[in-house]
N, C-alpha and C positions, 0 to 999 in steps of 0.2 A: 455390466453397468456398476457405477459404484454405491457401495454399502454405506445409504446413506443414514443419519441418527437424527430424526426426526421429533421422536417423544419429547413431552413439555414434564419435566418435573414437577416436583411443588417449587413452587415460588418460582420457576422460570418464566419468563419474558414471554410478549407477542406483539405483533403490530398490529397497528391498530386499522387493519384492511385485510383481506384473504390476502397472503400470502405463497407466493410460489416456490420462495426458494427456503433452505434448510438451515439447521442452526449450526450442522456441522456435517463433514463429507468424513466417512473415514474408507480410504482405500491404501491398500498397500501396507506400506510402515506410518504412515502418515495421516493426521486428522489434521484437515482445514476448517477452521473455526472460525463464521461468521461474527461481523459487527455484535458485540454485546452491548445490548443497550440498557437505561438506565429505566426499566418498564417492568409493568406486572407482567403477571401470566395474563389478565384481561386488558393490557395495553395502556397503562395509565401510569404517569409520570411519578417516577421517585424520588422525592427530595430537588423538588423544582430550586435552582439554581444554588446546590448547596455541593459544592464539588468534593466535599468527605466523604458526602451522605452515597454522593451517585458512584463516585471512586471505588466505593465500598460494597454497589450494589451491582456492578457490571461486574464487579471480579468475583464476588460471589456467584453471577450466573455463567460463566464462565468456569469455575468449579464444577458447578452442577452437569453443563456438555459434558467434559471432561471425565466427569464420574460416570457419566452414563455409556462411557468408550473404556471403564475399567483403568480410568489415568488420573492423575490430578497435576498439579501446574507444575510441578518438578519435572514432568516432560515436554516442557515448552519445548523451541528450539527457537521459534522468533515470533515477537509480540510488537504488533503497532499500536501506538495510541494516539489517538486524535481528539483534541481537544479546543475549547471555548474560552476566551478570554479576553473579553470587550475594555479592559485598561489600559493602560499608558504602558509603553514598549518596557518602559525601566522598571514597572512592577511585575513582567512577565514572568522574571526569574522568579520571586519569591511567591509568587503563584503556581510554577508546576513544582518549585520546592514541598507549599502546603499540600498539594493533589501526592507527591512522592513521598509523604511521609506516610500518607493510607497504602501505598502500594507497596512499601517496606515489609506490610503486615504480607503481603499475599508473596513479594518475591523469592523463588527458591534460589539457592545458593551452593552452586554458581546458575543465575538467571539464563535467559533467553536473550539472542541477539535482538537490538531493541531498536524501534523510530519513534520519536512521537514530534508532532508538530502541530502546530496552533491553527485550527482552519475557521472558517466564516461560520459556521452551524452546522446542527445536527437535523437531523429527521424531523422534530419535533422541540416547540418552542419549550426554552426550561431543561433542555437539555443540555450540559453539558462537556460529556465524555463518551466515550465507547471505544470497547478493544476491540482485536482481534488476532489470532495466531494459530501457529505453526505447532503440532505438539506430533510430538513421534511414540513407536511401540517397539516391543520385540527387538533384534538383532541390533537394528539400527539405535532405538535409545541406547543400548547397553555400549556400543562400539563409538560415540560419537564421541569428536576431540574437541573440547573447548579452544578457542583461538583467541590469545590477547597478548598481539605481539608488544614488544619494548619498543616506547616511544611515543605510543599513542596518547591521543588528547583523554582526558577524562571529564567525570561528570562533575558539578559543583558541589553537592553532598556525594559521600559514597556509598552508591547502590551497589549487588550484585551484579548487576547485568555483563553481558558480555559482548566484546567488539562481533562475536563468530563463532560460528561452530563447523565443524567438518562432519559430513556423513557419509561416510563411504566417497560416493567421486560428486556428491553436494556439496557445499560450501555455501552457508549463509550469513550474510554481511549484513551487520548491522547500519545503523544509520550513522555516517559518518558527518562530524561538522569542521569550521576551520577556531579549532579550540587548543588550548597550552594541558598540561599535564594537571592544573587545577580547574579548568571548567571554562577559562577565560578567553573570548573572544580575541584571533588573530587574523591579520592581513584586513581590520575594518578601515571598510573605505576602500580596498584594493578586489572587485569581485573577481576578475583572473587566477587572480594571487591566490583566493579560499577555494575556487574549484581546484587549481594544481593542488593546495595543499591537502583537499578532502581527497583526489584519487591517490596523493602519495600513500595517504592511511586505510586506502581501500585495498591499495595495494601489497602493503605488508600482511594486514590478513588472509587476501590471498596468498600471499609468498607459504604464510604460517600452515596453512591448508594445503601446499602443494599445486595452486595452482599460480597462475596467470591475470592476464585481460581478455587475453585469448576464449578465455574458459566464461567470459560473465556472458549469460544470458538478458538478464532483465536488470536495468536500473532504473529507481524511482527518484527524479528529479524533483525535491519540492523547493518553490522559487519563490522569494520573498516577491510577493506581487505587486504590483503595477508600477512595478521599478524600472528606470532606465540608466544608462549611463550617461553620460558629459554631451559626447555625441550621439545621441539619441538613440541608441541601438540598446535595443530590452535586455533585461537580463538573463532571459532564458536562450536569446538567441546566442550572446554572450556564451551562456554556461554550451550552451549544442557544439560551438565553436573549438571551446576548449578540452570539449567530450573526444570530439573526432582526432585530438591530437592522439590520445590513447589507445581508444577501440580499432581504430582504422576503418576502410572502409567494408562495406555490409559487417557494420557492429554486430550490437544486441537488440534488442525491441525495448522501449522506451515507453515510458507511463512520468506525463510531468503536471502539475497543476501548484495555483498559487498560493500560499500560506502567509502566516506570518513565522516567526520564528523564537525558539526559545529564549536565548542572551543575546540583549544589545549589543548591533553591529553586526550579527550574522543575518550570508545574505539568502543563504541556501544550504540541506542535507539532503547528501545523496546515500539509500542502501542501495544492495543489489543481490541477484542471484546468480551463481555460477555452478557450472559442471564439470569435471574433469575428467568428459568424456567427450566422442566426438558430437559434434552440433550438426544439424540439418538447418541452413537459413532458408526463410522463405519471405518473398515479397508480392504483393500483389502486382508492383508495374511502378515503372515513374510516376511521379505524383508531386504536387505544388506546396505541399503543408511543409513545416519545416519539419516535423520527425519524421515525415513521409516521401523522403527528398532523396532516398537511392540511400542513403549513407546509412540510414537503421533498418534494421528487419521489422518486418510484419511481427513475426512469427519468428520463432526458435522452435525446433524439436531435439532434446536431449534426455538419454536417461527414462521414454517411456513415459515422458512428460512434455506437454508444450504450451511455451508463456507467449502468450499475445500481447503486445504493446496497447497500448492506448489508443484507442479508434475514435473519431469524429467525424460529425459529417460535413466533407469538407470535399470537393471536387477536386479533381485530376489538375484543377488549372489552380487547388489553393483557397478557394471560392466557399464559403458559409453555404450552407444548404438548407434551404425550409428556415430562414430568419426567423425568429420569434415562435415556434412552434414545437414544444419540446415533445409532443409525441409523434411528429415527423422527425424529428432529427433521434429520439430515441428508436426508431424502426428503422433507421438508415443506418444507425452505428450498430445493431445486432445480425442486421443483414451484413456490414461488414465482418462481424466477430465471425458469421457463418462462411463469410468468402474465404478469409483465412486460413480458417481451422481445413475447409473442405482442400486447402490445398499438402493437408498431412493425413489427407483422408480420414476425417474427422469433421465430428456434428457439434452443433448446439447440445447434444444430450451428453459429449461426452466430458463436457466443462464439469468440475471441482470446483473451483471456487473463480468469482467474478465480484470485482468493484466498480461502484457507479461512482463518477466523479461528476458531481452537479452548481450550474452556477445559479442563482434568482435573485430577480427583483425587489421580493416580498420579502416579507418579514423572518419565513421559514420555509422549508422546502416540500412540505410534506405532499401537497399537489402535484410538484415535480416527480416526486417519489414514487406516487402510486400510480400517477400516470405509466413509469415505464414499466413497474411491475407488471400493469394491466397487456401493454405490449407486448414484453417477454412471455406470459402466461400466452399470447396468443400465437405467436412464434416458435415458441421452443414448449408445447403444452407438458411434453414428457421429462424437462428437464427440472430439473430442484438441486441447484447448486447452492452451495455457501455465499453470500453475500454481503459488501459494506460498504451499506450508502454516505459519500462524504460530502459534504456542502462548501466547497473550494471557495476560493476569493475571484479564483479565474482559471481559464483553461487556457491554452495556446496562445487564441487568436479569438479576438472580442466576439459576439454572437453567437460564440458555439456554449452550448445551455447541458449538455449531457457529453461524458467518456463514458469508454467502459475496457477494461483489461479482464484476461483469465486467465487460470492455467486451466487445461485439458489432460483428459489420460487414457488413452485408448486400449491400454494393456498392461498387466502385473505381470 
């Protein structure tokens, strides 16, 4: 089982419910480090709507994991952040500019491969931001190759971050957008045009890494939501379309949901993970969903790791399951997470870290939220993985109210 890091430091964080899953997983060379959110240790809001204050407050308890695994942020290796920003699309830039100049203070140099993208809400009203990452130990920090091949797009201020990093036969990819060498939005208006152009740039950090497409296990599609094109065709099915030119068939496993996006005119960022080893693909069966269409895997097993795609609950025929009912459809999608894994001979106990992708009605999500806790706590009672709940714009296919992706690990 993995060695998990459960203790609450001073001033670290807690939800505001019994919680089942941990702040962080360390097994292996690697610690997976859950959503940091902007809370006490008695669960009470920091600096309600003040994105320095909370900026400042999540990377500090993210420090604290960190230091409690004997690390601190100079062993990132990849760092998400998802963030809150109810303004007009053209103020968005100089809003994650304000949010990146608090996280200048924390970034090591050279950074962690990075995403961040703009979603619907957090956990909790007043919330604004929360991380989470990838941080390494031992052999693998010491050996790992930063990758930032020539040509790629850059950021609009200049941060550390990095497009990649290589770990041994890992290779993690940052989040790529369809941007110029100073930050600026290209092919707008053209969304074919920004998915070729973001796998062109997924692809040289592969190349830089040694590997492939061959080699990607998991990408995270996040899709300017509730978009379509000219001919009505969405954009995600759009962006699926122009996936399968790459990947081919039985790709990677796929985790997509709807955002908004950093600079005007982008439509969509994709990161991903890859291996540079052999892959075991796994599917549960035909299936009607569109990521669930023959063409992406369930499941990946490589490396002694295995990334699960994005599950909903959604029928063999394509079909919403349990309309309106997010703790039927959150029991149907962890019974899926369990069909899965069981087909790598593997449990619900042996999940590392798991994200919840959630949509609602309301105002905030936090009902959504502890609802599915309450399920997983009954389903998987042995398990306390890493966890980051997101509050999406949307998922696939309207009604579906809960995802949920993991990686697993059965063996060091």
């Amino acid at each position: 089982m993995p060695n998990k890091i459960t203790e609450y430091g001073d001033g670290n964080w807690n939800w505001r419910t019994t919680s089942p899953f941990s702040q962080a997983i360390e097994i292996g060379d690697q610690i997976f480090i859950s959503g940091q959110q902007a809370l006490t240790e008695g669960g009470e809001l920091v600096a309600p709507n003040d994105i320095a204050g909370q900026t400042r407050c999540v990377f500090e308890n993210m420090k604290a994991v960190l230091e409690r695994a004997g690390l601190d942020l100079s062993d990132l290796v990849r760092l998400n952040t998802y963030y809150v920003f109810d303004g007009a699309d053209e103020d968005a830039t100089e809003y994650w500019e304000a949010m990146t100049r608090v996280r200048l203070e924390y970034f090591p140099d050279p950074g962690p491969a990075a995403t961040a993208v703009r979603i619907k809400g957090m956990p909790y009203q007043g919330q604004l931001i929360q991380i989470e990452g990838i941080a390494l130990r031992g052999a693998a920090r010491r050996n790992r190759k930063r990758l930032m091949p020539g040509g790629s797009w850059d950021w609009s201020i200049a941060v550390p971050l990095s497009q990649g990093w290589e770990v041994g036969d890992r290779i993690y990819v940052g989040g790529q957008i369809s941007a110029d060498e100073k930050g600026v939005s290209v092919h707008v208006g053209d969304l074919s045009a920004q998915t070729r152009a973001i796998y062109t740039f997924i692809e040289a950090v592969l190349k830089e890494g040694g590997g492939s497409f061959d080699d990607i296990a998991h990408l995270k599609l996040c899709v300017k939501h509730n978009s379509t094109e000219a001919d009505g065709t969405s954009f995600l099915d759009r962006i699926l379309d122009v996936t399968k030119e790459y990947v081919g068939e039985n790709g990677p496993v796929v985790t997509c949901f709807g955002v908004d996006l950093l600079y005007p005119g982008l439509d969509l960022e994709i990161d991903a993970m890859a291996f540079k080893s052999n892959h075991q693909r796994m599917t549960l069966g035909p299936a009607g969903s569109k990521v669930h269409d023959g063409y992406f895997s369930d499941s990946i097993r490589a490396s002694d790791e295995i990334w699960v795609g994005g599950q909903v609950a959604q029928s063999d025929a394509g079909e919403v399951m349990a309309p309106g009912d997010i703790r039927e459809q959150a029991r149907i999608v962890f019974q899926r997470l369990r069909d899965v894994l069981a087909l790598s001979d593997a449990s619900l106990d042996d999940i590392v870290k798991m994200n919840l992708f959630f949509t609602a009605s309301g105002e905030d999500v936090k009902e959504e939220l502890h609802a599915a806790m309450a399920i997983w706590e009954e389903m998987a009672p042995n398990a306390h993985p890493s966890m980051t709940p997101v509050r999406a714009y949307e998922l696939s296919q309207p009604g579906l109210l809960i995802q949920a992706d993991c990686i697993a690990m059965t063996s060091i």
